[in-house]
C-alpha positions in Angstrom: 22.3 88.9 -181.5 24.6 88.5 -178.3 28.0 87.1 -179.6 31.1 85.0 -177.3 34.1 85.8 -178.8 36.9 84.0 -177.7 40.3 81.8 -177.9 38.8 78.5 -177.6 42.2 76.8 -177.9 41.4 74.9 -174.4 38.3 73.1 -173.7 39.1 74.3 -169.1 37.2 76.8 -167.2 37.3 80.0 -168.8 35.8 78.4 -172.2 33.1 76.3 -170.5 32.4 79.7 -169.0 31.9 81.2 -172.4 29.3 78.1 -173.5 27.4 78.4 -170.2 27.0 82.4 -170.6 25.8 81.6 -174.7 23.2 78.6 -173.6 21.8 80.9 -170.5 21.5 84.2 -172.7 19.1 81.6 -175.1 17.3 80.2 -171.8 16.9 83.5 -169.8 16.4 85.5 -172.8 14.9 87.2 -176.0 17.8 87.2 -177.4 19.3 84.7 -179.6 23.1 83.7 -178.6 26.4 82.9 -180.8 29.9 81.5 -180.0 32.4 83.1 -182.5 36.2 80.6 -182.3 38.7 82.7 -183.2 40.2 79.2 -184.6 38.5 76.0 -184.4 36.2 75.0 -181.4 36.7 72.0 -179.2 34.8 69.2 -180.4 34.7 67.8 -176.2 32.9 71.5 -175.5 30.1 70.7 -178.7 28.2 68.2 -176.3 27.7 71.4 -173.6 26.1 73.4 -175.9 22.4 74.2 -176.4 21.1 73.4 -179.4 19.5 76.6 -180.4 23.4 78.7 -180.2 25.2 78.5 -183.1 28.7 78.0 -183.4 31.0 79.5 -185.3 34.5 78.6 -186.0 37.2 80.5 -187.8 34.6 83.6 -187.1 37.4 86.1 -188.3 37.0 85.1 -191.5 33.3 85.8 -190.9 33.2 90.0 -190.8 28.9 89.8 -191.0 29.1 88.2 -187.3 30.5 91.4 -185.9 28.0 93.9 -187.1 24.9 94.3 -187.7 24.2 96.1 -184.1 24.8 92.9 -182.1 26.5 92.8 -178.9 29.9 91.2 -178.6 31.2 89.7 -175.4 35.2 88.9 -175.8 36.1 86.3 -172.8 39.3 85.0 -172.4 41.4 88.4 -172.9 44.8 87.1 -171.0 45.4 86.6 -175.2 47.0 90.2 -174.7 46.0 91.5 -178.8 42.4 91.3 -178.0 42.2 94.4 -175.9 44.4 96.3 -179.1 42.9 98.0 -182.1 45.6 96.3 -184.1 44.0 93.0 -183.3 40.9 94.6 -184.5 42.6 95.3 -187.8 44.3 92.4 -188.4 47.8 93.4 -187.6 48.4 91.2 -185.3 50.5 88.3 -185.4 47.5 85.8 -184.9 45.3 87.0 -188.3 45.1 89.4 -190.7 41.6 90.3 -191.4 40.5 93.9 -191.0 37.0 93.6 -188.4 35.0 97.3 -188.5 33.7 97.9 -185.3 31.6 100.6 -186.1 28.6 98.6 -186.7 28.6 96.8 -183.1 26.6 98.2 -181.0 28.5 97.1 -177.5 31.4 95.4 -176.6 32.4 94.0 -173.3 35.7 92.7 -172.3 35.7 90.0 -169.8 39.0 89.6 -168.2 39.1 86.5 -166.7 43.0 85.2 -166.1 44.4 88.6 -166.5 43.4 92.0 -165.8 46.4 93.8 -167.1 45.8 94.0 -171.4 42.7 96.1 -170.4 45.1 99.2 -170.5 44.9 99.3 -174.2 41.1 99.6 -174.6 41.8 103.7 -175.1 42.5 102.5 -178.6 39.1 101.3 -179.3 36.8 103.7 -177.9 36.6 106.2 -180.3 35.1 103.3 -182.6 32.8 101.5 -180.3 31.2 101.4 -177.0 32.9 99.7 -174.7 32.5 98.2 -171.0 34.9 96.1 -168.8 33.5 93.2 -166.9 36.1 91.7 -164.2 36.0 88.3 -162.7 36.7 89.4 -159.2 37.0 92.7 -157.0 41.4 92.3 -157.0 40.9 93.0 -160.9 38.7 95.7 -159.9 40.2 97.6 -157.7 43.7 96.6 -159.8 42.5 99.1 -162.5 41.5 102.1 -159.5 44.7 102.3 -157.7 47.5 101.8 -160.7 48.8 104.5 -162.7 49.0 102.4 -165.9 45.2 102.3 -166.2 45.1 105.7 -166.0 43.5 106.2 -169.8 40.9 103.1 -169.4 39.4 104.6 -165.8 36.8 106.6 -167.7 35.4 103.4 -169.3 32.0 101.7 -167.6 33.3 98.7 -165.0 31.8 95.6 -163.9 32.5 92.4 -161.6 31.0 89.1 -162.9 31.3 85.7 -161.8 31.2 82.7 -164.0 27.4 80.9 -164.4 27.2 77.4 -162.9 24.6 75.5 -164.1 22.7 74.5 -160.8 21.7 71.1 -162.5 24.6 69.9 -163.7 25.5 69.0 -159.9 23.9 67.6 -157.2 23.1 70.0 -154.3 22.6 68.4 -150.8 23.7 68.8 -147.5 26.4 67.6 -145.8 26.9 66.8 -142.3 30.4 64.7 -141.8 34.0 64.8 -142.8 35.5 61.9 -143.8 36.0 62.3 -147.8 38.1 64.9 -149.2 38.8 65.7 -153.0 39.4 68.1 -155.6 39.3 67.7 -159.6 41.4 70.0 -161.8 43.2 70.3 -165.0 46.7 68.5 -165.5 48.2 71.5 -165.7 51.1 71.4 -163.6 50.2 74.6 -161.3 47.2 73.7 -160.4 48.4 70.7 -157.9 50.2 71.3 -155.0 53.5 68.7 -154.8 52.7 68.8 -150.9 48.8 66.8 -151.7 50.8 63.3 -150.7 52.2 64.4 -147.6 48.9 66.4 -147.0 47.2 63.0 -147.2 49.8 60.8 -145.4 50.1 63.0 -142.2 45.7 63.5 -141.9 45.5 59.9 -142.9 47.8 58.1 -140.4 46.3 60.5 -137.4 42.6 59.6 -138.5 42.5 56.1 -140.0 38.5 57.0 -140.9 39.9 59.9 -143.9 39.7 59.2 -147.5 41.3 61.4 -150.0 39.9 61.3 -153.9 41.1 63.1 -156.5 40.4 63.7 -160.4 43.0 64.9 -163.0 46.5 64.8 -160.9 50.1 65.1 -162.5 50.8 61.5 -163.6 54.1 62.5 -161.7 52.2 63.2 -158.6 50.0 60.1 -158.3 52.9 57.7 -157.5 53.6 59.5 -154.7 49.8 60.1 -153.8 49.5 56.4 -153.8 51.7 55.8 -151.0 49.9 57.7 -149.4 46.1 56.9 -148.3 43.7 57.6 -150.2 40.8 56.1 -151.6 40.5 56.5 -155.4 42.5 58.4 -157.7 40.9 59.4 -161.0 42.0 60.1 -164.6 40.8 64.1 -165.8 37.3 63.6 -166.9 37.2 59.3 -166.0 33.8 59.8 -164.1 31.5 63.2 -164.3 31.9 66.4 -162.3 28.6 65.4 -160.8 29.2 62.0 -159.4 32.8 62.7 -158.2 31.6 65.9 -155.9 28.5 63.8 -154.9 30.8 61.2 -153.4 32.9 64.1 -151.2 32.3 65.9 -148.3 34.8 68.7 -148.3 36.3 70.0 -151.4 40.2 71.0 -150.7 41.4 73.6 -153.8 45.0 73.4 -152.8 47.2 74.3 -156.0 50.9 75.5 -155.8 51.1 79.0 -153.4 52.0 81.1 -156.6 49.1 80.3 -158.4 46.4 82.9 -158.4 43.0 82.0 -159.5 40.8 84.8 -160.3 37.9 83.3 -160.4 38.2 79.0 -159.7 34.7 77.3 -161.5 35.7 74.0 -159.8 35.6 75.7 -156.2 31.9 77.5 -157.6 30.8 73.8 -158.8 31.5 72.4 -154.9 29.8 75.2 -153.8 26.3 74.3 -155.8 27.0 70.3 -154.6 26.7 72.1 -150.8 30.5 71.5 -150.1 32.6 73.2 -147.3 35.5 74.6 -149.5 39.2 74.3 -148.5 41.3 76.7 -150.5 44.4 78.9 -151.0 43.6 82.2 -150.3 44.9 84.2 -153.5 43.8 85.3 -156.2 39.8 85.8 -156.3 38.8 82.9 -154.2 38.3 85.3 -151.2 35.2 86.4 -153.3 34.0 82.9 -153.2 35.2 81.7 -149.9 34.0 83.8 -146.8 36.3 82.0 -144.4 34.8 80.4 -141.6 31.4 80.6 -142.8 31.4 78.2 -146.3 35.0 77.7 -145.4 38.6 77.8 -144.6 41.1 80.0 -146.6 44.9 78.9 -146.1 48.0 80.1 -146.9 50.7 77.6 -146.7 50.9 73.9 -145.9 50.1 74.2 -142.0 47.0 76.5 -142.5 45.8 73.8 -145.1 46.4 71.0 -142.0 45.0 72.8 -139.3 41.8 72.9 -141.5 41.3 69.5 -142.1 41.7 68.7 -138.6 39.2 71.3 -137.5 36.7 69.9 -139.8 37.2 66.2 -139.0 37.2 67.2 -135.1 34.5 69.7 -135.1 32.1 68.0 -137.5 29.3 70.4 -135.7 30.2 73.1 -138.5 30.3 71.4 -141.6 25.9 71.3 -142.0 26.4 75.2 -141.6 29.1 75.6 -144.0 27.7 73.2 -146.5 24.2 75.2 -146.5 26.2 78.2 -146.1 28.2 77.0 -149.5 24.9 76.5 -151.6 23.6 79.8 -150.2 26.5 81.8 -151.7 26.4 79.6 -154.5 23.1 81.1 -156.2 24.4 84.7 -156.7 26.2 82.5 -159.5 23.4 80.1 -160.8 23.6 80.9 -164.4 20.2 82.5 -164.4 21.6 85.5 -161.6 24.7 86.0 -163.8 22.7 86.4 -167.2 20.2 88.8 -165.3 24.0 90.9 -164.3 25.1 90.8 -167.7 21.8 91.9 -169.3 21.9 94.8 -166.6 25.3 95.2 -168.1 24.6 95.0 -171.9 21.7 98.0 -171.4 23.5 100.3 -169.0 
């Protein structure tokens, strides 16, 4: 048994992550593959899963899940506790049920928001085997060159991406640059304030643009609407893989403090074949080789200057789209679960 352990209280990125991991280790695999909810589990995630994982919520309360010499991957570790061994023993504030970890064979912590709770795992290894997995090579190299890591640089050390499910887009070339987009969360960091007057100032040079974009701030799309643009769409009003068919360049441009360590909507484009557009912090460097599947900005000029290349220099968008889905399949769900397996028997 390989088990996901995580939060769950979200149904974004980092737990669709945990679903695709479960339904490729029971595709790609022997081996059979459980989610354990450390509360309930998002009924809009139970369509995404494969009917032969089982899901378990409230798994705390279920000590047999976390025995038995199965494998536990815990995903979603910016919740701080789950890298303590009072988490472990139910002294945290979030439950108090005592969990042996004796009987588990492996555990692997996938840090996927935060990197910086992994300084605690000295307080587990005496009782189990443990690995880290990191979600990009700034996490990495994060626990190498701080002091405060110090007693965790002994421990095994990996970089993993999230799976994409190559078929749940569709991957085609593209060869113009007319439509650009993005989908996100509502969340409020994750869309730039500058989007209209991003839009206005490319739309009013080149009448031909169209702008389309899922899942903005409600107090963002009056604005956007002054601007030009083509469709705006509620979060989730039309599938991830109609909206990116109907693009041609996907723009990731969230507020400049935001750093995304590892962005599944920018690895989705990719599969679909589109030239990214992105803020260059965080782990998207790891995605985005800039100038080759696309442009990596910093502030609200870079982000301009790159439209414009693309809609005046439409030459390089067929080699940055097949560029895109090129890169894209060292993440195809099938790569990643033949990375973790590596992982699991190192």
């Amino acid at each position: 048994m390989i088990a996901i352990f995580s939060k769950f209280d979200m149904a974004g990125g980092s737990e669709r992550r945990c679903v695709e991991l479960a339904n490729g280790i029971e595709k790609y695999t022997n081996h059979q593959a459980c989610i354990l909810a450390e509360k309930d589990f998002p009924e809009s995630l139970t369509p995404l899963v494969d009917e032969n994982v089982q899901v378990i919520p409230y798994a705390l309360l279920k000590p047999e899940y976390f025995g038995g010499d199965d494998y536990v991957i815990v995903v979603n570790t910016d919740c701080k506790e789950f890298s303590t061994l009072d988490y472990w023993e139910g002294k945290s504030q979030r439950h108090n049920t005592r969990l042996s970890l004796v009987g588990i064979r492996k555990m692997l912590f996938l840090y996927n928001f935060l990197i910086s709770p992994s300084r605690h795992l000295h307080e587990l290894i005496k009782y189990v085997d443990i690995s880290i997995v990191c979600t990009n090579r700034k996490f990495f190299n994060e626990i190498t060159k701080q002091d405060r890591y110090e007693r965790v640089r002994i421990l095994p050390r990996y970089i993993l991406g999230s799976p994409i499910n190559p078929d749940s887009v569709n991957s085609r070339v593209r060869t113009k640059a007319a439509i650009f987009g993005c989908h996100s969360k509502r969340l409020g960091s994750k869309w730039n304030p500058e989007w209209p007057k991003l839009a206005e100032k490319i739309s009013q040079r080149y009448s031909q643009s169209e702008f389309r974009l899922m899942g903005m701030k409600a107090d963002m799309i009056e604005n956007m609407q002054k601007a030009r643009c083509s469709a705006l769409f509620k979060e989730n009003e039309v599938s991830v893989k109609e909206f990116l068919d109907s693009l041609d360049v996907f723009v990731f441009f969230p507020q400049y403090k935001r750093e995304e360590p590892w962005a599944r909507v920018i690895a989705e484009a990719m599969v679909a074949g589109l030239p990214i557009i992105a803020l260059d912090r965080g782990g998207t460097s790891d995605q985005v080789l800039k100038w080759n599947n696309g442009i990596l900005c910093k502030r609200f000029d870079d982000y301009h200057k790159a439209l414009v290349h693309l809609i005046e220099h439409p030459e390089v968008i067929e080699s940055m789209s097949r560029n895109s889905i090129r890169i894209s399949k060292e993440f195809h769900t099938e790569q990643i679960i033949k990375k973790l397996m590596g992982i699991l028997w190192a």
